[in-house]
C-alpha positions as CSV (number, residue, x, y, z in Angstrom):
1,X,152.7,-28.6,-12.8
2,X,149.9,-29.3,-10.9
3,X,148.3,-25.6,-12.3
4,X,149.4,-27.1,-15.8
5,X,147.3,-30.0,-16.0
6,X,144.3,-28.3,-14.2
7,X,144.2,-25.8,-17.0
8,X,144.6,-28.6,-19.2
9,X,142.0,-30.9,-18.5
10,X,139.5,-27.7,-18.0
11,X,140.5,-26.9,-21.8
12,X,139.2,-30.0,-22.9
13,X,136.2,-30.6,-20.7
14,X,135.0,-27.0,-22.4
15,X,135.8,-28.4,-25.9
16,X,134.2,-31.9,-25.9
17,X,130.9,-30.4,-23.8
18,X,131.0,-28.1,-26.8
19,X,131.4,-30.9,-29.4
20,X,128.2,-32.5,-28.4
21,X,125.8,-29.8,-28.6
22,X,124.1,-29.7,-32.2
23,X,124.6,-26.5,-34.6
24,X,121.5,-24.5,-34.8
25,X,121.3,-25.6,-38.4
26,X,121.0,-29.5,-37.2
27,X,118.8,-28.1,-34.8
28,X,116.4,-26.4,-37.5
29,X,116.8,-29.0,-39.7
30,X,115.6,-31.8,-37.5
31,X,112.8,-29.8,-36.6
32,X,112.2,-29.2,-40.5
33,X,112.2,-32.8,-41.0
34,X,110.0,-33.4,-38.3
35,X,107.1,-31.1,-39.4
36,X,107.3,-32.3,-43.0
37,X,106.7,-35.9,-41.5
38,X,103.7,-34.8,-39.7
39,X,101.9,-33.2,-42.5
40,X,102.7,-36.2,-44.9
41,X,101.1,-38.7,-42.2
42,X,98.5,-36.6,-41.5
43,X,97.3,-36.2,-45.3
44,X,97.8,-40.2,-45.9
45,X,95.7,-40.6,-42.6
46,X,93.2,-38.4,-43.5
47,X,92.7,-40.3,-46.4
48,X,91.9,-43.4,-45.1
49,X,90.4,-42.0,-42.2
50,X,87.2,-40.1,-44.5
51,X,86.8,-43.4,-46.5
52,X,85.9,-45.0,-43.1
53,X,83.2,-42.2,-42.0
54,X,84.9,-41.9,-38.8
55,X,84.6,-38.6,-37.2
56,X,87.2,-35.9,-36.0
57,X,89.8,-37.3,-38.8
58,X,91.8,-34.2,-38.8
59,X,91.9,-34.1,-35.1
60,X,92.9,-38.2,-34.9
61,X,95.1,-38.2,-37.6
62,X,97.6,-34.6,-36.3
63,X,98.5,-36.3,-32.7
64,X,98.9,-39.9,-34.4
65,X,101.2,-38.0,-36.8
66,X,102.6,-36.1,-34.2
67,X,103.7,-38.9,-31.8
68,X,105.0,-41.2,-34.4
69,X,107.1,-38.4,-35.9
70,X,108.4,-37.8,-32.5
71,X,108.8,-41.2,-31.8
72,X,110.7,-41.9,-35.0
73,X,113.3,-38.9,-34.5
74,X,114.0,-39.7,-31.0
């Protein structure tokens, strides 16, 4: 019996460890998602940025986009 409920509760610790891992799709997806955010941020950024005469826009503007994309998927 004992043997019986060992096996038991090793089935379903494999099967819910299992459950909570993401598909590769999700996986691909969310990373899809997140590289469209950066490049739409950085373009709007960019915008601004030039009107402004500030210097190293593209620079600036990719890790703001970067982190706040990041931020906003976690």
């Amino acid at each position: 019996m004992n043997k019986f409920i060992t096996t038991v509760l090793l089935i379903l610790f494999v099967v819910l460890t299992q459950a909570n891992e993401p598909p590769e799709l999700n996986i691909q997806l969310q990373k899809d998602a997140q590289e469209q955010c950066v490049v739409l941020r950085t373009n709007a950024c960019i915008s601004v940025c030039q009107k402004t005469n500030a210097k190293n826009c593209t620079q600036l503007c990719s890790e703001n986009a970067k982190n706040e994309c990041r931020q906003a998927g976690e």
